[in-house]
C-alpha positions in Angstrom: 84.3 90.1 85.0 87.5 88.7 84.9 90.5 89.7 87.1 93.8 88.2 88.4 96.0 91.0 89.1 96.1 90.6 93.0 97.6 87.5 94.7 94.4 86.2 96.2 92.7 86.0 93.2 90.0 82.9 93.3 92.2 79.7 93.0 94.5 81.4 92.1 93.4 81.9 88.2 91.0 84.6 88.6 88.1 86.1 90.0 84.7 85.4 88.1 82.2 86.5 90.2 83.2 89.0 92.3 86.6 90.5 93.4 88.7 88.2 96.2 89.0 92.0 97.2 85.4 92.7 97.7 85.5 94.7 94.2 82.1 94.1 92.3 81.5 93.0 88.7 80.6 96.6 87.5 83.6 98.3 88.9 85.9 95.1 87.4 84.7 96.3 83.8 84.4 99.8 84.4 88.3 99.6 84.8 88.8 97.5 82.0 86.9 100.1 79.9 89.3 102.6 81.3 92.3 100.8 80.7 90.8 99.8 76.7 90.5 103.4 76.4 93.5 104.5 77.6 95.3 102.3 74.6 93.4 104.3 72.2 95.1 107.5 74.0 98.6 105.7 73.7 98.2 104.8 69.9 97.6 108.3 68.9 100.3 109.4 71.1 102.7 107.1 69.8 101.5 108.0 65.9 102.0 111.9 67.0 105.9 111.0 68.3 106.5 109.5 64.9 105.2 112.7 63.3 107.8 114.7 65.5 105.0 116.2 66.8 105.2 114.3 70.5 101.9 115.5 72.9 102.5 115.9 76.6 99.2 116.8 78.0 98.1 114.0 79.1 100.8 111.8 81.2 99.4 112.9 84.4 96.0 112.0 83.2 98.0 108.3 82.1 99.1 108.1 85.3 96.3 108.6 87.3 94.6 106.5 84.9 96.4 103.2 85.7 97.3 103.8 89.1 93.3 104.5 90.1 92.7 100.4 88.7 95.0 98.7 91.3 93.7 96.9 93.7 91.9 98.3 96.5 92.2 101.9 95.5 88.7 103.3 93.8 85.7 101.8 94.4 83.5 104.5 92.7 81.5 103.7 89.6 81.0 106.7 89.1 84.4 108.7 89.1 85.0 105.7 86.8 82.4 106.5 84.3 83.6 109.8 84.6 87.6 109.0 83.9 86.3 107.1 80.8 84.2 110.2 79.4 87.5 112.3 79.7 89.4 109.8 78.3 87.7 109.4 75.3 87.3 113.7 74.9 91.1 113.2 75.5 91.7 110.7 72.9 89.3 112.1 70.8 91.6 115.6 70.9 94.4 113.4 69.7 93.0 112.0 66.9 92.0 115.1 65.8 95.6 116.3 66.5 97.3 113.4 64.1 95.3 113.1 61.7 95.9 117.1 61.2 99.3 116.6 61.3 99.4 113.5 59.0 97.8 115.3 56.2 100.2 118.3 56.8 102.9 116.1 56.6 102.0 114.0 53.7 99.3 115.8 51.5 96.5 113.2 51.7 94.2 111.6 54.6 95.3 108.8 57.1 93.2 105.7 55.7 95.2 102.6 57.2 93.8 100.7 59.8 92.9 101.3 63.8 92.5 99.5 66.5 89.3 99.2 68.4 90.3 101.2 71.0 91.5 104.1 69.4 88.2 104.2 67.4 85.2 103.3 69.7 82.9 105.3 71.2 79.8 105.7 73.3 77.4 107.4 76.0 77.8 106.2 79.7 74.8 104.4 78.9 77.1 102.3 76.7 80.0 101.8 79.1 78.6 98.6 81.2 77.8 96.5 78.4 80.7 97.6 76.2 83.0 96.9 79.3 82.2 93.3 79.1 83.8 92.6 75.9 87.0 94.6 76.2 88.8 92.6 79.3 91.4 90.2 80.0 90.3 87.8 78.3 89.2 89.5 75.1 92.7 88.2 74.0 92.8 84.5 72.7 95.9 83.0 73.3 96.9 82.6 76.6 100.5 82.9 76.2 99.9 86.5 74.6 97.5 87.2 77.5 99.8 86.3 79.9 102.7 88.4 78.9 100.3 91.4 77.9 98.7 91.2 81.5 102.2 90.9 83.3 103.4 94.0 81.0 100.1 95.8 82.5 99.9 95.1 85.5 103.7 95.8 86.0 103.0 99.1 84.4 100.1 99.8 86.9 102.8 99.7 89.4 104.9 102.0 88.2 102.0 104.4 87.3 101.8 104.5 91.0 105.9 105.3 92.1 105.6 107.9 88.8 102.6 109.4 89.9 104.4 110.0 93.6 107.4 111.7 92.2 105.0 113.4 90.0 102.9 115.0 92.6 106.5 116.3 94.0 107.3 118.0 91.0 110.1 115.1 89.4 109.2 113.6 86.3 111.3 111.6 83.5 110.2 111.8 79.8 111.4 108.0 79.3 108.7 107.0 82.2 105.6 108.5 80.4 107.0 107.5 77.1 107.2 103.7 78.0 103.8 104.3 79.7 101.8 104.7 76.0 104.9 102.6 74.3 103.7 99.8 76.8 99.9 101.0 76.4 100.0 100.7 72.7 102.0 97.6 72.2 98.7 95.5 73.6 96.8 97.0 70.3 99.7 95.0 68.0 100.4 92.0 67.2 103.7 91.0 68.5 106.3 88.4 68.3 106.9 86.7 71.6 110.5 87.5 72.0 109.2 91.3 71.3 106.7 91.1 74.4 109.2 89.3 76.8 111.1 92.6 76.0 108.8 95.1 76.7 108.6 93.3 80.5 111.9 93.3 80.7 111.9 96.7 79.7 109.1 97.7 82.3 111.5 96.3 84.8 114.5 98.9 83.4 111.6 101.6 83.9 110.8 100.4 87.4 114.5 101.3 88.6 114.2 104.2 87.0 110.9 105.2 88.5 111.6 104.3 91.9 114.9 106.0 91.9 112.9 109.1 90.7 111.0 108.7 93.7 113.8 108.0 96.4 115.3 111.6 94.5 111.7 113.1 95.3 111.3 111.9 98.6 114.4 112.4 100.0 115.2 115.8 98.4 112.2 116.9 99.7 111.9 115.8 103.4 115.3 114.6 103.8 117.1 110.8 103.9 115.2 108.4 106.5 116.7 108.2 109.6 116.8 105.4 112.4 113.5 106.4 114.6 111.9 104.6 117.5 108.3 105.0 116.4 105.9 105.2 119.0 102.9 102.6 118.8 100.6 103.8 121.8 98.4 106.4 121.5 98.0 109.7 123.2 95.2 111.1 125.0 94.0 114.4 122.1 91.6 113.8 119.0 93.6 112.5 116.2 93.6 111.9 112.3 94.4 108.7 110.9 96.2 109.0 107.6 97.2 105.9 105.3 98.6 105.2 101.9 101.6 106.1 100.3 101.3 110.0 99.2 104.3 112.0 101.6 102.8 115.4 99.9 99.2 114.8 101.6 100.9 113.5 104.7 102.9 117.2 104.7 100.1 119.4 103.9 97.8 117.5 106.6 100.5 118.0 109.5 100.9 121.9 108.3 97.1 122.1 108.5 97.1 120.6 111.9 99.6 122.5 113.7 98.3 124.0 116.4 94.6 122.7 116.7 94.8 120.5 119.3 94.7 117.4 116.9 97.3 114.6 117.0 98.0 113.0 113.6 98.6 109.0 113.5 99.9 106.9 110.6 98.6 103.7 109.6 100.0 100.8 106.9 102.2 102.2 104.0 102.6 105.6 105.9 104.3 104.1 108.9 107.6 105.6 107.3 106.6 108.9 106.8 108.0 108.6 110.5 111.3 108.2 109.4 111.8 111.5 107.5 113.5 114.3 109.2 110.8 116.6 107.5 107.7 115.4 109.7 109.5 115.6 113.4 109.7 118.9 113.3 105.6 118.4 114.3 104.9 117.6 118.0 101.5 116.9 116.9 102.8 113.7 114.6 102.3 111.3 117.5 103.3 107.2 115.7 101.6 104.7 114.0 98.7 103.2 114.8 97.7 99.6 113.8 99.1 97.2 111.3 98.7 96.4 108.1 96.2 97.5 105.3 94.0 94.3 105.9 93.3 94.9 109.7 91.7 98.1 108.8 87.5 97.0 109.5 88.6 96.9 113.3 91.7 99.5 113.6 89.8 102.3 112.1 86.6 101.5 114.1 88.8 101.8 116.9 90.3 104.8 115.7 87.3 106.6 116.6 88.6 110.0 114.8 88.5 110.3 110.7 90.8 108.5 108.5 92.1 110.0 105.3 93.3 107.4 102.2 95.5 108.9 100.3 96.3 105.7 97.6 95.4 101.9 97.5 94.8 99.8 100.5 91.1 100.9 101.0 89.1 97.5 102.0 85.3 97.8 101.7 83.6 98.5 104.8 81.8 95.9 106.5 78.1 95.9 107.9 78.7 96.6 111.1 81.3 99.2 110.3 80.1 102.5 111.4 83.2 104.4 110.4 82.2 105.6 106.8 80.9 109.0 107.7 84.7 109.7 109.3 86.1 108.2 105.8 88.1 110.4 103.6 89.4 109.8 100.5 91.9 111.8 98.2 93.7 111.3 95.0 92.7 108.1 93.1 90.9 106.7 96.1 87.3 106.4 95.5 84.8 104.9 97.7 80.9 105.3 97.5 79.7 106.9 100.6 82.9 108.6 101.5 83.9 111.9 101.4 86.4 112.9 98.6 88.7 115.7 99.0 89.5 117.6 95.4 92.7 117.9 94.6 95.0 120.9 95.4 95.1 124.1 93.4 97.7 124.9 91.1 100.6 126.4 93.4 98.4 125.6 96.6 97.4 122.8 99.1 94.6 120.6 99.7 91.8 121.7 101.9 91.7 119.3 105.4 89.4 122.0 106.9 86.6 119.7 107.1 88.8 116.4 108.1 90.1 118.8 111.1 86.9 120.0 111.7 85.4 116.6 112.7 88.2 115.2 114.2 87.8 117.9 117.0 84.2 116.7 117.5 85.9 112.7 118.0 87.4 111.2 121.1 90.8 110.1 121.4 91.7 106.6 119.3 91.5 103.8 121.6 94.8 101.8 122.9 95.3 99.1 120.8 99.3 98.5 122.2 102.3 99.9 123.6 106.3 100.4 123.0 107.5 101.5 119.9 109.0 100.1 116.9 112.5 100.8 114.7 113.0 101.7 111.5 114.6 104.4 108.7 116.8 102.1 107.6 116.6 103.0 103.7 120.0 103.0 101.6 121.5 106.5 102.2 121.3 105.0 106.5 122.9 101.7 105.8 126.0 102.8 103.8 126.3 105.1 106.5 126.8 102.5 108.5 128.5 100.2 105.7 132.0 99.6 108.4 130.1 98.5 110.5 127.9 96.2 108.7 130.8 94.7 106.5 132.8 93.9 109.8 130.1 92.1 110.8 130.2 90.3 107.6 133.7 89.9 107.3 134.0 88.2 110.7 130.9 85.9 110.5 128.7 87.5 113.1 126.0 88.4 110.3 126.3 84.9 108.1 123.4 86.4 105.6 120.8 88.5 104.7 117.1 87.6 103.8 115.3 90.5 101.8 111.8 89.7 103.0 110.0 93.1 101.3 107.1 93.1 99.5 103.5 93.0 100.5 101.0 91.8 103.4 98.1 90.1 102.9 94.8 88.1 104.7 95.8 84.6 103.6 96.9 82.1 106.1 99.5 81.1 104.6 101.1 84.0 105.1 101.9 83.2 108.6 104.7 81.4 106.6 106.6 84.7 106.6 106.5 85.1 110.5 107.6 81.7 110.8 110.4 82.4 108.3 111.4 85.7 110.6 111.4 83.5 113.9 113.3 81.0 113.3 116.3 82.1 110.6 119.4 81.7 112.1 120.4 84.6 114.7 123.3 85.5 113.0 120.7 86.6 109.6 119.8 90.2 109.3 116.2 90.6 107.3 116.3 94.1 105.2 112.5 94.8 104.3 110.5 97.3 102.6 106.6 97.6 102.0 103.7 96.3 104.0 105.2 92.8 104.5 107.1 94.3 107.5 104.5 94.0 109.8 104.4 90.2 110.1 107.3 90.3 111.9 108.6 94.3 112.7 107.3 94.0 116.2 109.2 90.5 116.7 111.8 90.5 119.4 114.2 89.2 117.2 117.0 91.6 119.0 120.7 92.8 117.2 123.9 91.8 116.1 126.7 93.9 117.5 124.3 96.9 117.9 122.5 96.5 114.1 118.8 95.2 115.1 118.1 92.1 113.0 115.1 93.6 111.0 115.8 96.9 108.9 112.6 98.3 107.6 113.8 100.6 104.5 110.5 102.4 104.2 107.2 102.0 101.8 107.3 99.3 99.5 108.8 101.4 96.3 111.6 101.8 98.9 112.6 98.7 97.8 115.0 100.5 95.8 116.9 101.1 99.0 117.3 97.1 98.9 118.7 97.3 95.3 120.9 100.2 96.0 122.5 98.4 99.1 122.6 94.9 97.3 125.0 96.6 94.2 126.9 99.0 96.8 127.9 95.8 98.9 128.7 93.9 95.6 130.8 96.8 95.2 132.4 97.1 98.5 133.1 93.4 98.7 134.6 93.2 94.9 132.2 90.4 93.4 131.5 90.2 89.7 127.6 89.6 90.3 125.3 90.3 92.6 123.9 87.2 92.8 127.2 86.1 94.8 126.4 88.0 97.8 125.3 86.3 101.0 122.0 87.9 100.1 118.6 85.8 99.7 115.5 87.0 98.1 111.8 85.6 99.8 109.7 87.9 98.7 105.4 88.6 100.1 103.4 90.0 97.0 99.5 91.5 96.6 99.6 93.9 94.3 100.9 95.8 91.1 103.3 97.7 92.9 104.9 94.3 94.3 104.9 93.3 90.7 106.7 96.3 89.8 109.4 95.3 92.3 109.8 91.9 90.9 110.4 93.1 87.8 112.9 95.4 89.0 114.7 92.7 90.6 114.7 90.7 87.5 116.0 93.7 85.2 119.0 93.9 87.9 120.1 90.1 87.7 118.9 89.0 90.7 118.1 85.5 90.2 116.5 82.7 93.0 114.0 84.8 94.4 111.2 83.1 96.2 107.7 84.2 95.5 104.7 83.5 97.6 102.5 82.5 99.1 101.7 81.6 95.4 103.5 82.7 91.7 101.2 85.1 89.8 97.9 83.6 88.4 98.8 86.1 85.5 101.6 83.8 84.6 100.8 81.0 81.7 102.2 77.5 82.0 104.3 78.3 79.5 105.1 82.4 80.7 106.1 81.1 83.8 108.5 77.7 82.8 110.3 80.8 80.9 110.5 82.9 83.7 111.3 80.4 86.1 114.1 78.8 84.2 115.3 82.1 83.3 115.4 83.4 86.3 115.2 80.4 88.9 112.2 82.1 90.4 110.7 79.7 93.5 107.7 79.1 94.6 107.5 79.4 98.6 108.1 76.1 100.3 108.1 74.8 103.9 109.7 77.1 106.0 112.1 74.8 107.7 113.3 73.9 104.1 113.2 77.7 102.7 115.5 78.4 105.8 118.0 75.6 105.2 118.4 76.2 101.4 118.7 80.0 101.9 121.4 79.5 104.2 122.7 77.5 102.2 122.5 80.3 99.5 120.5 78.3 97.3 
């Protein structure tokens, strides 16, 4: 195997062996069979656009497809092998389709070349040792590598947001196109200046994506509001629900109602308690826990079942004894688990048997108390935009540190809590994603009445951070956004963070720290390009990060 998508890959140039994340060698190259396959599906679906005959059917399948290969979502060979049989019958169907159509079209047989990928096939029995030629580093040069891999794994990310707004009913024909555009141009051989583009491009699609999303999320359950989430626990059986998905989160609190079940979140899903939609339930009780990593002792402590609804999962340890109350949903795939199908066409997922045993548990056990704040997500902040820019305008907020992004197990992420205790009390930190909880239950107080950490949401709700970056640049007149008292030290894990970062980078933003360490992904030579282009950082000592920030540098 060979991986370096997450942050901790080994030393930081890629895991060999076995996943940092716990991932093992088969299920590395079962996704890397996936992923060769899914190329194939993109060439033929980019030949069938240039016929004018452009083929739909399979974006969700896309989708699903690249979102179920980030990190820590599926850990299950066998939905794997599975995926890659119906991706190949998929791709397959699209040959079939174009060549058709090219003959139609031009009176005689396609006969030029193919790549690998939209020709090869085999039984499962093939897959394993098939897999081991068709990854990473099946590509030569490391410079082409490098930018292939960041396109990828950027595009993994936005799989995710897509697949989201998707599962909401919001979709945008440019999003899947660029999905097999992206897909396909790892088959060609391209200039460099023609791959640098297609990133840059995955960034333009990011915006889009996300703002898809924020349209989906909010339209449906309404613009986040400031909430004091509770962090204690009650004293009723309760579900434990984590990930991202806001669909499963609404279908599970229906299901609930009225059973005598509390329902918890945990992680990424912390901010479903912002959403006007979910308060209606007086069953939806707070957030339990931290972040994704602290999950082998949370959800033991949990002692009801826990449903995954996206990435995050972390492989259960040996004395874990929590995997019969384990449910998983969506792309999430773990061995042992139960897996709930999806829902119906016009109906909802079936939480019968989640409900059932949670009614059999006892009540989680108290790991604090108090509650936290949050909802502070774009369509909140310009609402309170006088505000804010008085305290701007008469120096009692000097600056603001976007701190969003991910969490992680390192140590050196302690950096970030460090950062968040000692900036300067007249900083405000605006933050989105998982990173939060290093420091969103810090008594770091207020300025004038606006608290001194504003938690927008999930991590694609770093939008929200865009969104209030360019309507500031607006309300203050400036020419570039990069003149705002704004700086950027950013906490990144995964493909989703990735996503973000090229996001930034697609809207000017320019000296953004990265840590605890710059993408392995990145070549010597990808990243002196990105750096100088950009002036992305490196994380440094947090004394000096503080100073230079300050110093808007």
């Amino acid at each position: 195997m060979f991986c370096y998508q997450c942050q901790e890959t080994a030393k930081n140039a890629g895991c060999t062996i076995k996943g940092m994340c716990g991932k093992p060698e088969e299920t590395a190259n079962l996704q890397d069979l996936l992923i060769f396959v899914l190329r194939g599906i993109a060439v033929y679906g980019e030949k069938l656009k240039e016929l004018g005959q452009p083929d739909r059917t399979n974006d969700d399948f896309v989708l699903q497809g690249l979102f179920a290969t980030i990190t820590n979502a599926n850990w299950d060979d066998v939905r794997f092998e599975g995926m890659i049989e119906d991706a190949l019958n998929r791709r397959d169907a699209l040959k079939a389709k174009f060549m058709d159509g090219y003959k139609a079209k031009n009176g005689k047989e396609y006969t030029d070349s193919l790549p690998e990928a939209a020709t090869w096939s085999g039984p499962v029995s093939s897959f394993a040792e098939k897999a081991k030629t068709v990854g990473i580093q099946a590509t030569e040069d490391e410079d082409v590598r490098s930018l292939r891999e960041f396109l990828i794994i950027g595009l993994k990310g936005v799989a995710a947001y897509a697949e989201h707004a998707a599962v909401l009913g919001y979709r945008k024909p440019e999003i899947d196109d660029f999905m097999l555009e992206a897909l396909a141009s790892t088959t060609k051989d391209l200039s460099v200046d023609e791959m640098v583009g297609l990133v840059m491009k995955a960034g333009e699609i990011a915006v889009t994506t996300m703002a898809l999303l924020d349209e989906a999320n909010t339209t449906t359950y309404g613009n986040p509001e400031i909430t004091e989430v509770n962090i204690g626990v009650g004293n009723k059986p309760g579900i434990l629900i984590s990930g991202h998905d806001l669909k499963d989160m609404e279908e599970l609190l229906k299901q609930t109602e009225g059973t005598g079940i509390d329902v918890y979140t945990h992680g990424e899903m912390l901010p479903a308690n912002y959403y006007p939609a979910f308060k209606k339930y007086d069953h939806f009780v707070g957030n339990y826990g931290g972040s994704w990593w602290h999950q082998n002792t949370e959800f033991e402590d949990f002692n009801g079942p826990i449903l995954l609804t996206t990435n995050c999962l972390v492989p259960l340890k040996k004395s874990n004894t929590y995997l019969d109350r384990l449910y998983t949903t969506g792309v999430v795939g773990y061995e042992g688990a139960t897996h709930i199908a999806e829902r119906p066409e016009g109906g909802a997922k079936d939480f019968s048997g989640i409900i059932a045993q949670a009614k059999q548990c006892s009540p989680p056990t108290e790991l604090e108390k108090g509650t936290i704040v949050g909802g502070f997500a774009h369509h909140q902040v310009t609402a309170l935009a006088d505000k804010v820019v008085d305290a701007v305008k008469s120096g009692a907020i000097k600056r603001f540190v976007v701190m969003a992004g991910c969490d992680g197990r390192q140590k050196s992420r302690e950096y970030y809590t460090e950062v968040a205790e000692n900036l300067p009390k007249d900083t405000v930190i605006l933050t989105a994603g998982c990173a939060k909880f290093r420091y969103n239950k810090l008594d770091l107080g207020d300025i004038g009445g606006i608290p001194r950490v504003l938690d927008a949401g999930q991590c694609n709700d770093s939008y929200s951070l865009a969104v209030i970056a360019l309507k500031l640049k607006e309300i203050f007149e400036l020419e570039d956004i990069n003149d705002l008292p704004v700086s950027y030290d950013i906490a990144w894990y995964e493909q989703k963070a990735v996503a973000v970062l090229l996001a930034l980078l697609f809207l000017g933003v320019k000296g953004i720290r990265l840590g605890p360490t710059l993408p392995g992904f990145l070549s010597p030579n990808v990243a002196k390009v990105v750096i100088e282009k950009f002036d992305l950082k490196p994380i440094g000592t947090v004394q000096e990060d503080i100073a230079a920030m300050m110093a808007g540098k």
